[in-house]
C-alpha positions in Angstrom: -50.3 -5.9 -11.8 -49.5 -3.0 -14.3 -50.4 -0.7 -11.3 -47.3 -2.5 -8.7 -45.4 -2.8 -11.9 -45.5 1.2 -13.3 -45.3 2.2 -9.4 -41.9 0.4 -8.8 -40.7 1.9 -12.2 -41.6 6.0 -11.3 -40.2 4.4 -7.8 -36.8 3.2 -9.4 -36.6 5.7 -12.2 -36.4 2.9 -14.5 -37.2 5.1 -18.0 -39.3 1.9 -19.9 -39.7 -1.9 -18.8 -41.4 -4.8 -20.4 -42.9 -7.5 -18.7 -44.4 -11.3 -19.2 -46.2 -14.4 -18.0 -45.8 -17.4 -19.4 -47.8 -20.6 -18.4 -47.5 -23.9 -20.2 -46.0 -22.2 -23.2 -48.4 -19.7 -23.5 -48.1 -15.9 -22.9 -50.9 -14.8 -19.9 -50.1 -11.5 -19.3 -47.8 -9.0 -21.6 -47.1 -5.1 -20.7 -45.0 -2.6 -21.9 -44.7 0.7 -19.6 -42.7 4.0 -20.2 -39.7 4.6 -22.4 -37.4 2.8 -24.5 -35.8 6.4 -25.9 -35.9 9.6 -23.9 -34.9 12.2 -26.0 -37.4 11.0 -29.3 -40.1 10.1 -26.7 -40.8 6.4 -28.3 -42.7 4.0 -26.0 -41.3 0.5 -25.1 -43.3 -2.4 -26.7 -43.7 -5.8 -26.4 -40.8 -6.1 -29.3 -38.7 -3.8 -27.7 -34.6 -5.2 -27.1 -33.4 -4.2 -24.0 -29.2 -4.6 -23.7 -29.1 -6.7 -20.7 -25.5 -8.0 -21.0 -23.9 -10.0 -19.1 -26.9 -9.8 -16.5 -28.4 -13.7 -17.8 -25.3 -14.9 -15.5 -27.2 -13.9 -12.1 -30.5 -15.3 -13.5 -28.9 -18.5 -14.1 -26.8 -19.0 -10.8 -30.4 -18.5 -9.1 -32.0 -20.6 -11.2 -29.6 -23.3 -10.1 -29.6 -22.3 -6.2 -33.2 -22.9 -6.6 -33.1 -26.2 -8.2 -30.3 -27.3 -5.7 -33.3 -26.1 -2.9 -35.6 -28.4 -4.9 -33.4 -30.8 -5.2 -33.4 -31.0 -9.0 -29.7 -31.0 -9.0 -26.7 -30.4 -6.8 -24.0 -27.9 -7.5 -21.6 -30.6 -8.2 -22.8 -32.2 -10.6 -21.5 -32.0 -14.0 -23.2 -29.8 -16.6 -24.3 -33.1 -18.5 -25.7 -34.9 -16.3 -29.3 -36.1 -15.9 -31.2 -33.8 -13.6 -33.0 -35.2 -10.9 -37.1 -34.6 -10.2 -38.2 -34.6 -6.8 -42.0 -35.8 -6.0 
């Protein structure tokens, strides 16, 4: 995984990037590749903040795209209602 993961960085130019997997509440797999600061040469690490801003949105419309798919929910419904499991 770090191998894919640092080859799409160089790829991308992406300067540092931090990434995890979580299963049942537990962390499986946590790496930290290249730079969080250029010019004073510090390494990202698992603590590392990265300013995402407003990006959550798009992670959050897919999230519900997906459960639509799923059929978890439907795009209609309203934000408090009870979401639906499909077995």
């Amino acid at each position: 995984m770090e191998t894919i993961l640092e080859g799409h960085r160089r790829e991308q130019h992406i300067p540092g990037l931090a990434f995890v997997v979580v299963e049942d509440d537990r962390i499986v797999y946590l790496k930290a590749l290249g730079l969080r600061d250029l010019e004073h040469v510090r390494p990202v690490t698992a603590d590392t903040v990265f300013p995402i801003g407003s990006c959550t949105k798009a992670f959050t419309s897919m999230a519900l795209a997906v459960s639509q798919d799923r059929g978890a929910l439907s795009l209609d419904d309203s934000p408090g209602a009870t979401c639906r499991t499909s077995g």
